[in-house]
C-alpha positions in Angstrom: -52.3 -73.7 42.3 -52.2 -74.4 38.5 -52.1 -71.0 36.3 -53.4 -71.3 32.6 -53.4 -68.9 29.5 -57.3 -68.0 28.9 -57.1 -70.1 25.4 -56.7 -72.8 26.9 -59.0 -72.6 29.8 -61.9 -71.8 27.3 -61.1 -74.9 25.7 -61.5 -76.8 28.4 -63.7 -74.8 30.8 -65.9 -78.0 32.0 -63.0 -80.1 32.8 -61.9 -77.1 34.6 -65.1 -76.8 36.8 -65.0 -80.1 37.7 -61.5 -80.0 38.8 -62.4 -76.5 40.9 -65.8 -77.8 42.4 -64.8 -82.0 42.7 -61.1 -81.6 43.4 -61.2 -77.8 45.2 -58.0 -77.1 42.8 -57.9 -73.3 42.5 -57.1 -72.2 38.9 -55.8 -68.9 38.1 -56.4 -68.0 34.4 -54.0 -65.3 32.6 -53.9 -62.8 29.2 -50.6 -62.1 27.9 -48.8 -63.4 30.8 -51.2 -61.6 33.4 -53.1 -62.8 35.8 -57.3 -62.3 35.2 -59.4 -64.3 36.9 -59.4 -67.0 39.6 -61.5 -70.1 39.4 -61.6 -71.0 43.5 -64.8 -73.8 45.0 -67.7 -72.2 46.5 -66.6 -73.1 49.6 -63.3 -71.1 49.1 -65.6 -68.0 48.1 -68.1 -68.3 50.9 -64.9 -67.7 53.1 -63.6 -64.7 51.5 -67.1 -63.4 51.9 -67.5 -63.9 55.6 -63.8 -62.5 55.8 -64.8 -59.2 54.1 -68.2 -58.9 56.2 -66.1 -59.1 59.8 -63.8 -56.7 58.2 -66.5 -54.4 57.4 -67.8 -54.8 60.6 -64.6 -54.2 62.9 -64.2 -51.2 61.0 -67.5 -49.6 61.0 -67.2 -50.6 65.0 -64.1 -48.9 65.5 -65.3 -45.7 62.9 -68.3 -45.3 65.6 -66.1 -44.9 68.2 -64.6 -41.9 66.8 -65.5 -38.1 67.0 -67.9 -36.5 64.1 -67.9 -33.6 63.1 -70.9 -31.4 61.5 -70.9 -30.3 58.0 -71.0 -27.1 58.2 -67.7 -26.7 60.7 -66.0 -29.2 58.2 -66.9 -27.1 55.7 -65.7 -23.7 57.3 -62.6 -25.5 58.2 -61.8 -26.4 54.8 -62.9 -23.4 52.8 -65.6 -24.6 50.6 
């Protein structure tokens, strides 16, 4: 993974594309040392995506499985 300050990856942002969409290089692009974005292919992305939507899903699977409880004995329980 190449890491670049964000001067220098404005100056060369379509070279950089290329490299990220052509190549699939990821590119991580800093401030003052930090990191602040990630330049990653589509492909990489699409991934992450899917990722996060079975996340979401196991959890609101397992969420269903547990008890509720009604709002008003919540909020007799708690005080409010």
């Amino acid at each position: 993974m190449t890491t670049l300050p964000i001067s220098e990856a404005r100056d060369h942002l379509a070279d950089l594309g290329n490299r990220v969409a052509l190549r699939g290089e990821r590119i991580v692009v800093e401030r003052r040392g930090k990191d602040l974005f990630a330049m990653v292919p589509v492909e990489d992305l699409d991934m992450l995506e899917r990722l996060e939507d079975r996340f979401d899903l196991e959890t609101i699977r397992r969420r269903l499985g547990e008890q509720s409880v009604p709002w008003e004995q919540l909020r007799k329980k708690l005080g409010l």
